[in-house]
N, C-alpha and C positions, 0 to 999 in steps of 0.2 A: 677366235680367242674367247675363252669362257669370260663372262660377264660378273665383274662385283659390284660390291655395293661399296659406299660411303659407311668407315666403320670396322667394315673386314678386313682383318691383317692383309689379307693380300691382294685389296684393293689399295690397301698404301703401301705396302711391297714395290706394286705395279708402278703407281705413280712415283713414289722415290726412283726409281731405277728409270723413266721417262725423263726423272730431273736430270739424272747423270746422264743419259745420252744426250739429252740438249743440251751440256754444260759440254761435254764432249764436239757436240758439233758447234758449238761457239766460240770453243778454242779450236777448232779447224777452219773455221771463217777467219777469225780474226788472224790463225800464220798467214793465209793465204792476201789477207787486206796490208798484213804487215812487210809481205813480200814483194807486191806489190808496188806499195810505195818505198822499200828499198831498192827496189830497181829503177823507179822512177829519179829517185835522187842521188841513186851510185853509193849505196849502202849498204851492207850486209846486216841480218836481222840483229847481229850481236850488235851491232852500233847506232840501231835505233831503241834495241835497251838500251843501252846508255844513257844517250840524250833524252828518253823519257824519264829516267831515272832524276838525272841533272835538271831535266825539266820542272818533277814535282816535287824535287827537295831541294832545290837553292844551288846555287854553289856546293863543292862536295871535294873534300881530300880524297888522291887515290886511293887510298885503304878505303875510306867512308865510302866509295864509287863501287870498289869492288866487294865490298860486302854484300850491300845492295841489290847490286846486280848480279852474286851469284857467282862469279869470274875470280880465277888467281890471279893474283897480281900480275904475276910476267904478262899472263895473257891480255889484261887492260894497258900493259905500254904500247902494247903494242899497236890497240886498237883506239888510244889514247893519240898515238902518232900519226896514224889517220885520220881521225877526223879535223887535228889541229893542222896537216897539210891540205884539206879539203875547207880548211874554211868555218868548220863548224862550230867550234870550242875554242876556247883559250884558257891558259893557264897562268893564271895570277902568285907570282910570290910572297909572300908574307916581308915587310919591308924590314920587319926583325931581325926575321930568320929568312935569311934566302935560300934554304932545303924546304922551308914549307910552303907547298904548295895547295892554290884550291882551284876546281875546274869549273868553266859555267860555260851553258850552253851560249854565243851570240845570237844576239834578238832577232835579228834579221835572218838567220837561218832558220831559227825556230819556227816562223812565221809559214816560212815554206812549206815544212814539215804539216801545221798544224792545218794549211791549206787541202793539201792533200786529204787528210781524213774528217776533211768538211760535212763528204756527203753520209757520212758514218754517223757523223754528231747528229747531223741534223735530222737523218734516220731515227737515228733514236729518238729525238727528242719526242716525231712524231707518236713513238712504240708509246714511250713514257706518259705523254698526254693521254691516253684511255686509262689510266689509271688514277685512283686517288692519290689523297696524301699520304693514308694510312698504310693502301698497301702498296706505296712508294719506299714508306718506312720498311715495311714488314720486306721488300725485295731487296733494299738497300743494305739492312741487316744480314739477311739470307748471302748477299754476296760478299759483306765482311768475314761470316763466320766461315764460310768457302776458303777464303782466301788465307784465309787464318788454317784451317786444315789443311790445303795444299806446302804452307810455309812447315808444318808441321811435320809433314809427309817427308817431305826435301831436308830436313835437319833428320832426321830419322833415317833415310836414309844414307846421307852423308858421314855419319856416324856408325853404319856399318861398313863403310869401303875401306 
């Protein structure tokens, strides 16, 4: 492989395109981690989106669940019905209105879950420690604005089907 420099377009050509394959193969680790521990806990991948969803935003109306998480609605009863016969969720009425409902993960299951991808975290943490604050921030960023382009990509697309 020809040699560049720091500078030459296609020395950062090179390297961008090195980002996308490691972004690529981290999202091939990570099905594979997330697979994993749904099998471990008798879970299909779609319903450990979920509960992470539920996890890092609180309680959550079905619409608010399925937006979130990218799923039509029929398809969240469904998988809403599973995990409340497994134990994992529960669904809170509004003492108001008894149509409205909100869902949250139970602590005790969570716990489980959160068990299982201990040695992930804590891998990381290792990764994270070689690095500063600075370019903590600057990778921290780098994976917001990632993520913000992929949500981008998926509304774009969804709007042509």
């Amino acid at each position: 492989m020809e040699q560049t420099q720091p500078g030459d377009p296609r020395h950062r050509r090179r390297t961008g395109n090195e980002i996308k394959a490691a972004l690529r193969d981290l999202r091939i680790q990570l099905a594979l981690l997330n697979h994993q521990v749904g099998g471990r806990l008798a879970l299909k991948d779609v319903d450990l989106d979920c509960l992470d969803v539920l996890a890092r935003s609180g309680p959550l109306t079905p619409s608010a669940l399925a937006r979130q998480a990218g799923l039509h609605p029929a398809t969240l009863t469904g998988i809403l019905d599973r995990l409340e016969r497994a134990g994992w969720i529960a669904r809170d009425r509004a003492r108001g209105d008894r149509r409205s409902v909100t869902i949250r993960v139970l602590p005790d299951r969570g716990m489980e879950v959160f068990r299982l991808y201990q040695p992930m975290l804590g891998a990381m943490d290792d990764v994270l420690a070689d690095y500063s604050q600075d370019e903590l921030e600057l990778i921290a960023g780098f994976l917001r604005r990632s993520a913000e382009a992929g949500r981008s990509a998926t509304e774009t697309l969804g709007q042509d089907s």
